[in-house]
mmCIF file of the N, C-alpha and C atoms, coordinates in Angstrom:
data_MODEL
# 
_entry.id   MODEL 
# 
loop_
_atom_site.group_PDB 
_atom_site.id 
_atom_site.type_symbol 
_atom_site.label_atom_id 
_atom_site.label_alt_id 
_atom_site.label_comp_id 
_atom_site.label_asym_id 
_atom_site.label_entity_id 
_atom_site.label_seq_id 
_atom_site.pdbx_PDB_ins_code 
_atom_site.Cartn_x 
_atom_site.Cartn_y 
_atom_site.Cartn_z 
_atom_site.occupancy 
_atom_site.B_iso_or_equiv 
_atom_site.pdbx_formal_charge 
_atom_site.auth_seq_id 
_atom_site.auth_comp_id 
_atom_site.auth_asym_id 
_atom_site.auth_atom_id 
_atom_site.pdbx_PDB_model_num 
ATOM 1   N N  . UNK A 1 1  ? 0.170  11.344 -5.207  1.00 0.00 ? 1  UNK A N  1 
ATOM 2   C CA . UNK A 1 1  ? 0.789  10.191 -5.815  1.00 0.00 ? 1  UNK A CA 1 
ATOM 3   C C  . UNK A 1 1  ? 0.515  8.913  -5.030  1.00 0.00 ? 1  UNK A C  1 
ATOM 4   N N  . UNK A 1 2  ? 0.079  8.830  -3.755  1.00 0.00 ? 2  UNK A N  1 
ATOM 5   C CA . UNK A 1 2  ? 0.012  8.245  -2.912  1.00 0.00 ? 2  UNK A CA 1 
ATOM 6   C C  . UNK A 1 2  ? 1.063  7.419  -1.908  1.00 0.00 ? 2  UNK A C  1 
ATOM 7   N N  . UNK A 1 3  ? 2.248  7.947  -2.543  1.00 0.00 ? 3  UNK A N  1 
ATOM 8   C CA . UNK A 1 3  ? 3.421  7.721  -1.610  1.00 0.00 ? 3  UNK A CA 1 
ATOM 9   C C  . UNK A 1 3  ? 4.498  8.554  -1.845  1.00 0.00 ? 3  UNK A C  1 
ATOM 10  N N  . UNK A 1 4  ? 5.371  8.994  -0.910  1.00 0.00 ? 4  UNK A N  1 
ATOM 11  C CA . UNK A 1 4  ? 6.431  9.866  -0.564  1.00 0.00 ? 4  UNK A CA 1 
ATOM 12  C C  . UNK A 1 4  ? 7.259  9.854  -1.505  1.00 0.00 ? 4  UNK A C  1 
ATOM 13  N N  . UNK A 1 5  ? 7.427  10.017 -2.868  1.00 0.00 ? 5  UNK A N  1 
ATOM 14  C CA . UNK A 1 5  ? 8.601  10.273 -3.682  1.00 0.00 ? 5  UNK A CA 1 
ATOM 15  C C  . UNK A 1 5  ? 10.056 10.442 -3.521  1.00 0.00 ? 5  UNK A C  1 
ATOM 16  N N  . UNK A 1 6  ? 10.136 11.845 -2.865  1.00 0.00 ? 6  UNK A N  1 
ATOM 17  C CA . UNK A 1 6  ? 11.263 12.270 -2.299  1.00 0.00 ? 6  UNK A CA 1 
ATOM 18  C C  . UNK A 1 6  ? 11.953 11.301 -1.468  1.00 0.00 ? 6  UNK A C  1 
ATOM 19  N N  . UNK A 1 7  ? 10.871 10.089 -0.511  1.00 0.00 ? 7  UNK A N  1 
ATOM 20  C CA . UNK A 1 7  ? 11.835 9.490  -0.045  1.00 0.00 ? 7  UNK A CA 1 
ATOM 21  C C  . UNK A 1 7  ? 12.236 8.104  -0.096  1.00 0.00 ? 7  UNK A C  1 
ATOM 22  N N  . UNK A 1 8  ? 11.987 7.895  -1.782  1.00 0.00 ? 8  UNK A N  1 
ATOM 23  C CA . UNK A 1 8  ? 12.577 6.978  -2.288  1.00 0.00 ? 8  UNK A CA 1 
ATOM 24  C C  . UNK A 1 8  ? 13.513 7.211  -2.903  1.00 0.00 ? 8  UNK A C  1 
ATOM 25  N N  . UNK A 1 9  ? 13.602 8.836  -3.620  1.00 0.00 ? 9  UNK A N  1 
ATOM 26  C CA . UNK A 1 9  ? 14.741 8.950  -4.504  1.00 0.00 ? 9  UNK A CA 1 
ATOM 27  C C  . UNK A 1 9  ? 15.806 9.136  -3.202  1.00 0.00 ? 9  UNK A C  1 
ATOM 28  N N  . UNK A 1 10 ? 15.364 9.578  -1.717  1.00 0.00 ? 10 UNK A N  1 
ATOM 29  C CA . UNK A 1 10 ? 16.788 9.977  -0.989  1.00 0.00 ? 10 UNK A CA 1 
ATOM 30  C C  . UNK A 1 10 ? 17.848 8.575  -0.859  1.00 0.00 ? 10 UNK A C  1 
ATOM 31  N N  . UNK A 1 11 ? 16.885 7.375  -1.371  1.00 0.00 ? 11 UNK A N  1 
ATOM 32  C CA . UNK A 1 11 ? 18.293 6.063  -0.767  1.00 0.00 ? 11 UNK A CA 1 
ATOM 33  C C  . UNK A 1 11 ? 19.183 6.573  -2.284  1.00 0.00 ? 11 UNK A C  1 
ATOM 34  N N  . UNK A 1 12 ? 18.859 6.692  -3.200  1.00 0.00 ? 12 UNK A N  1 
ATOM 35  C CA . UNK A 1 12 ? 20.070 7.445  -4.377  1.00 0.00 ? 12 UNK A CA 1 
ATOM 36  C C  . UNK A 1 12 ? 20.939 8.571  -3.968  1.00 0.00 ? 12 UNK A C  1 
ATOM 37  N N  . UNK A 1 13 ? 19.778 9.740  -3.356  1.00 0.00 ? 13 UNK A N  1 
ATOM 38  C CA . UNK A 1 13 ? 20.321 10.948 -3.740  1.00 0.00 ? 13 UNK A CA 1 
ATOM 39  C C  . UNK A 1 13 ? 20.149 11.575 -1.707  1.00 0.00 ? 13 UNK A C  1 
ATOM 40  N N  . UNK A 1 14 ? 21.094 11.388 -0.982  1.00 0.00 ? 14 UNK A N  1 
ATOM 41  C CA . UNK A 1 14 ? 20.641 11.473 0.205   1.00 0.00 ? 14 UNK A CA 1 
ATOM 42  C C  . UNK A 1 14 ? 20.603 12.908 0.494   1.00 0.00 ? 14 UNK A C  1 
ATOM 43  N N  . UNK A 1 15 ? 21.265 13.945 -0.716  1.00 0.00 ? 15 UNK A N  1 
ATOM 44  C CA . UNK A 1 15 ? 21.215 15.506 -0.202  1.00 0.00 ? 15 UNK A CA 1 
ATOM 45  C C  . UNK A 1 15 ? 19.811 15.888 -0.602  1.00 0.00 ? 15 UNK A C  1 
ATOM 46  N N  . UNK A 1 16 ? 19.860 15.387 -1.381  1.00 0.00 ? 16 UNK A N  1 
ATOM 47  C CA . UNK A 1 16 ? 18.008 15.764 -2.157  1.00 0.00 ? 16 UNK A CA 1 
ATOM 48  C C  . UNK A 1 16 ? 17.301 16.591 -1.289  1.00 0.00 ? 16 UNK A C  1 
ATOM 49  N N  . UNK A 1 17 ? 17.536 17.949 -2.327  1.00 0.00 ? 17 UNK A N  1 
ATOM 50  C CA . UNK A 1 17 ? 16.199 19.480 -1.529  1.00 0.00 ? 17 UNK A CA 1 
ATOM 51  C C  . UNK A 1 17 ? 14.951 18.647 -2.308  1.00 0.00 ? 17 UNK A C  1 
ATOM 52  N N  . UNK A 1 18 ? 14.257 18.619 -1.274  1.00 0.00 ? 18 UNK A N  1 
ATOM 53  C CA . UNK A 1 18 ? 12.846 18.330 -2.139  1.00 0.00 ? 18 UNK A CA 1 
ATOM 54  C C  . UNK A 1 18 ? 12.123 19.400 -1.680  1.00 0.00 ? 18 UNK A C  1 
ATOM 55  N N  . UNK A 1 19 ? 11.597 20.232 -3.105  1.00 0.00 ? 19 UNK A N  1 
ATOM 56  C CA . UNK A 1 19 ? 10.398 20.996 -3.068  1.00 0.00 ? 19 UNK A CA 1 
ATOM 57  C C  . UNK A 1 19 ? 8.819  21.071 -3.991  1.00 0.00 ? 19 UNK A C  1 
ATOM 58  N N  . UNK A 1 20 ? 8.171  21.517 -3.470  1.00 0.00 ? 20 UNK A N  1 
ATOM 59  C CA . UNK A 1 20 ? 7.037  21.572 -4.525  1.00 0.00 ? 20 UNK A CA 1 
ATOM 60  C C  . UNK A 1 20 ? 6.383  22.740 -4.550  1.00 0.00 ? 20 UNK A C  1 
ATOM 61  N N  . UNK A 1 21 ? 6.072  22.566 -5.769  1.00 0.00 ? 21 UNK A N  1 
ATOM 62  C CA . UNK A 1 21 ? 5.598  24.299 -6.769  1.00 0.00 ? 21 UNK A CA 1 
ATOM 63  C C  . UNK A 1 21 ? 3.993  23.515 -6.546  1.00 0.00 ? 21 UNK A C  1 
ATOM 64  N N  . UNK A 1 22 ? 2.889  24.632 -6.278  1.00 0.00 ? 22 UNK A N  1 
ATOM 65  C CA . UNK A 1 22 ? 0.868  24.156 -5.889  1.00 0.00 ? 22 UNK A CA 1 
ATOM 66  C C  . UNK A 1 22 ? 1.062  25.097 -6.958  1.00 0.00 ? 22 UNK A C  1 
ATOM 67  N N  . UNK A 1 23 ? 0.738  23.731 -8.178  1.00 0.00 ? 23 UNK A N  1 
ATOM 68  C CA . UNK A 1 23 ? 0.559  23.848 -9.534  1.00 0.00 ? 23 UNK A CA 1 
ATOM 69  C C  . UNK A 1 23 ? -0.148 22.375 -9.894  1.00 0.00 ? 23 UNK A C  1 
ATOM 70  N N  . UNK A 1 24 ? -0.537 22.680 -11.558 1.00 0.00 ? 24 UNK A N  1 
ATOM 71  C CA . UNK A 1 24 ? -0.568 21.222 -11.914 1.00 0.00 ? 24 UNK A CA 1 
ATOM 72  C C  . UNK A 1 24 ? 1.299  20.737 -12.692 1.00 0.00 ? 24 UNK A C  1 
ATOM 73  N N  . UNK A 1 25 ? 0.564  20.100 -13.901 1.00 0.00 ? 25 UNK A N  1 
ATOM 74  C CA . UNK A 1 25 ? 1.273  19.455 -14.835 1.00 0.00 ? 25 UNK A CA 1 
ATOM 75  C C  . UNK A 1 25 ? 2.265  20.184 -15.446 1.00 0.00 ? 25 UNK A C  1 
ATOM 76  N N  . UNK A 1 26 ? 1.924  21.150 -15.992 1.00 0.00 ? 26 UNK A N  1 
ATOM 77  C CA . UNK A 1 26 ? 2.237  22.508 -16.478 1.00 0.00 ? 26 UNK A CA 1 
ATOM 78  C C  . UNK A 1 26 ? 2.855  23.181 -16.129 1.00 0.00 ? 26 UNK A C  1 
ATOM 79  N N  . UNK A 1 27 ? 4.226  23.115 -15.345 1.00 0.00 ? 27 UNK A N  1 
ATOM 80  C CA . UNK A 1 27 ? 4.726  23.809 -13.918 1.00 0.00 ? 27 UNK A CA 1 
ATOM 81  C C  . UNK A 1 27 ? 5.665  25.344 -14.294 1.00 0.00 ? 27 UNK A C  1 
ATOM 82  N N  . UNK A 1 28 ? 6.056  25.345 -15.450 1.00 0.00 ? 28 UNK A N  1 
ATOM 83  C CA . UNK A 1 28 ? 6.518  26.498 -15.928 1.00 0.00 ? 28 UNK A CA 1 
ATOM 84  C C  . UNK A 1 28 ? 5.946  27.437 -16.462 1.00 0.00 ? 28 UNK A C  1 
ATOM 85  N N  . UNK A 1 29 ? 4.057  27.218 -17.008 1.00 0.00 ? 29 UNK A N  1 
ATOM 86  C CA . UNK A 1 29 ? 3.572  27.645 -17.471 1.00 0.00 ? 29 UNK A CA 1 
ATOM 87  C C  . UNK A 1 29 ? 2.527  28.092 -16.147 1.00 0.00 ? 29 UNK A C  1 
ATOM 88  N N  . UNK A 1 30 ? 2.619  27.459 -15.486 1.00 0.00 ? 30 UNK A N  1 
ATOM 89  C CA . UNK A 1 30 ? 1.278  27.666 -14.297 1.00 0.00 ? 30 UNK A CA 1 
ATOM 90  C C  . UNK A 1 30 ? 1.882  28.719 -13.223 1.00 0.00 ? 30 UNK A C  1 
ATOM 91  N N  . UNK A 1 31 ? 3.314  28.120 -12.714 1.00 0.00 ? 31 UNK A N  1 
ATOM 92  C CA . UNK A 1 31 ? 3.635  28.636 -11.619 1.00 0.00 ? 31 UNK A CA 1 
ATOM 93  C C  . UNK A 1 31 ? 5.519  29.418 -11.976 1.00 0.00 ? 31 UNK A C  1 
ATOM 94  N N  . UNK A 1 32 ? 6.032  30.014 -12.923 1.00 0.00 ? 32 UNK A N  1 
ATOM 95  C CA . UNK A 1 32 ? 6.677  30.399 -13.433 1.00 0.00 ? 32 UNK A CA 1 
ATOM 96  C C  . UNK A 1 32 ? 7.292  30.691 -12.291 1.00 0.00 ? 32 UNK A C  1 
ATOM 97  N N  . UNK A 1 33 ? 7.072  32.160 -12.039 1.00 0.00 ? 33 UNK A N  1 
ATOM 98  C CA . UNK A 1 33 ? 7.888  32.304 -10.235 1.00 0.00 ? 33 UNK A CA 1 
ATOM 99  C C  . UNK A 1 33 ? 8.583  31.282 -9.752  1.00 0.00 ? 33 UNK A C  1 
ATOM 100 N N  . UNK A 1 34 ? 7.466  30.502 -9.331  1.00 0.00 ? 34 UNK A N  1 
ATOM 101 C CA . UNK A 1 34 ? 8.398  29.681 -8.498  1.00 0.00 ? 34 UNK A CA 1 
ATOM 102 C C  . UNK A 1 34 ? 9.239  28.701 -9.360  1.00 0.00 ? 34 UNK A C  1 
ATOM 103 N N  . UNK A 1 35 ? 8.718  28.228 -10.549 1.00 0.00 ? 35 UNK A N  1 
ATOM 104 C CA . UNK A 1 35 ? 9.786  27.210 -10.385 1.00 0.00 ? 35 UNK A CA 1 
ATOM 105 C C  . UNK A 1 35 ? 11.455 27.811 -11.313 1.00 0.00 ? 35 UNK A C  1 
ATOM 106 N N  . UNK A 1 36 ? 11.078 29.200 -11.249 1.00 0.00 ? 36 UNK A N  1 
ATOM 107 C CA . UNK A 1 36 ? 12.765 29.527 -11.790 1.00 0.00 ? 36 UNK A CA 1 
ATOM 108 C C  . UNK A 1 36 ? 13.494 30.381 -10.437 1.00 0.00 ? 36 UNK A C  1 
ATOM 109 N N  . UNK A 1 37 ? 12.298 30.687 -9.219  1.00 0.00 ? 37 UNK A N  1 
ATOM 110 C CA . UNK A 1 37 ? 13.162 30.569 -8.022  1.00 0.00 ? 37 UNK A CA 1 
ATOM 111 C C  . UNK A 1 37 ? 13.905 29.134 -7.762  1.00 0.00 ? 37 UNK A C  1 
ATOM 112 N N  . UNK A 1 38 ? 13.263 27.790 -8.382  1.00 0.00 ? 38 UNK A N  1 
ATOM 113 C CA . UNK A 1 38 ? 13.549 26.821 -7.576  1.00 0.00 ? 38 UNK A CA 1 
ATOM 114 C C  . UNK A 1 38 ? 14.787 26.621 -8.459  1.00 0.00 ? 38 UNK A C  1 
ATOM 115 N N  . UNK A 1 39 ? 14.924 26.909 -9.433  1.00 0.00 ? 39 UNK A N  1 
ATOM 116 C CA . UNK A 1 39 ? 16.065 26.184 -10.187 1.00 0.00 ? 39 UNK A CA 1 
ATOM 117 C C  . UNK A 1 39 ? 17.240 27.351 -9.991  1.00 0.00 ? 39 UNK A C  1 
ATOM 118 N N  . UNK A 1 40 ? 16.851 28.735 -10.013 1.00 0.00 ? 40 UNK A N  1 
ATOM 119 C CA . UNK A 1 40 ? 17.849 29.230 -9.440  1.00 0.00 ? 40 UNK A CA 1 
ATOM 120 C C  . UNK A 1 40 ? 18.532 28.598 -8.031  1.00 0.00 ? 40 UNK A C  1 
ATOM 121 N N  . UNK A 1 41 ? 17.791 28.423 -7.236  1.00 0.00 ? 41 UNK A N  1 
ATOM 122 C CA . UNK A 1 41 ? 18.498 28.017 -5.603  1.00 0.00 ? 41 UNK A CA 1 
ATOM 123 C C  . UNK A 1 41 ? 19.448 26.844 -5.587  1.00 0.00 ? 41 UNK A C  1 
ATOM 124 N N  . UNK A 1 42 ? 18.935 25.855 -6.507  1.00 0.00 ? 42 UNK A N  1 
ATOM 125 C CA . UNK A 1 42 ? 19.666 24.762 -7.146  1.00 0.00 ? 42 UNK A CA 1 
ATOM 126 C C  . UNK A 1 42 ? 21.116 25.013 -7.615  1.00 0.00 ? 42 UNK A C  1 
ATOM 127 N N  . UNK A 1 43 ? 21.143 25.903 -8.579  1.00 0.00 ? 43 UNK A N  1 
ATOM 128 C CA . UNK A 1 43 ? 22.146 26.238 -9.800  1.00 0.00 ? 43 UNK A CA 1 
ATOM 129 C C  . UNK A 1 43 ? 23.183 27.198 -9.131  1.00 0.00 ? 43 UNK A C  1 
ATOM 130 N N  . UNK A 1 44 ? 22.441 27.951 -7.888  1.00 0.00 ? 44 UNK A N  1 
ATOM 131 C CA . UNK A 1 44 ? 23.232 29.066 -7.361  1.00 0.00 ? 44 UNK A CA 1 
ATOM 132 C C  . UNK A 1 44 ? 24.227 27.961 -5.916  1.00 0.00 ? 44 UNK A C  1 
ATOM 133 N N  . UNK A 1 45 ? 24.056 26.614 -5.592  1.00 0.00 ? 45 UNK A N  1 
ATOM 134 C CA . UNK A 1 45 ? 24.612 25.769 -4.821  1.00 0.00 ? 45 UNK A CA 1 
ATOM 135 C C  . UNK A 1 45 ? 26.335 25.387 -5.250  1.00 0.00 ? 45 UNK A C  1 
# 
């Protein structure tokens, strides 16, 4: 993206887990695993 995302959204959101699924666009379709580990870990908080 060429700059840190996560740490612009932290002046909003200062607990912010930031993670990333090595996928493209497609992130439920590419990398399934992970990203319903990720939303479980979220949902299970």
């Amino acid at each position: 993206m060429g700059y840190d995302a996560a740490a612009v959204w932290r002046a909003w959101a200062p607990d912010l887990d930031h993670q990333t699924v090595g996928c493209g666009h497609f992130m439920a379709e590419e990398a399934p695993a992970a990203v319903l580990r990720a939303l479980r870990n979220l949902l299970a908080r």
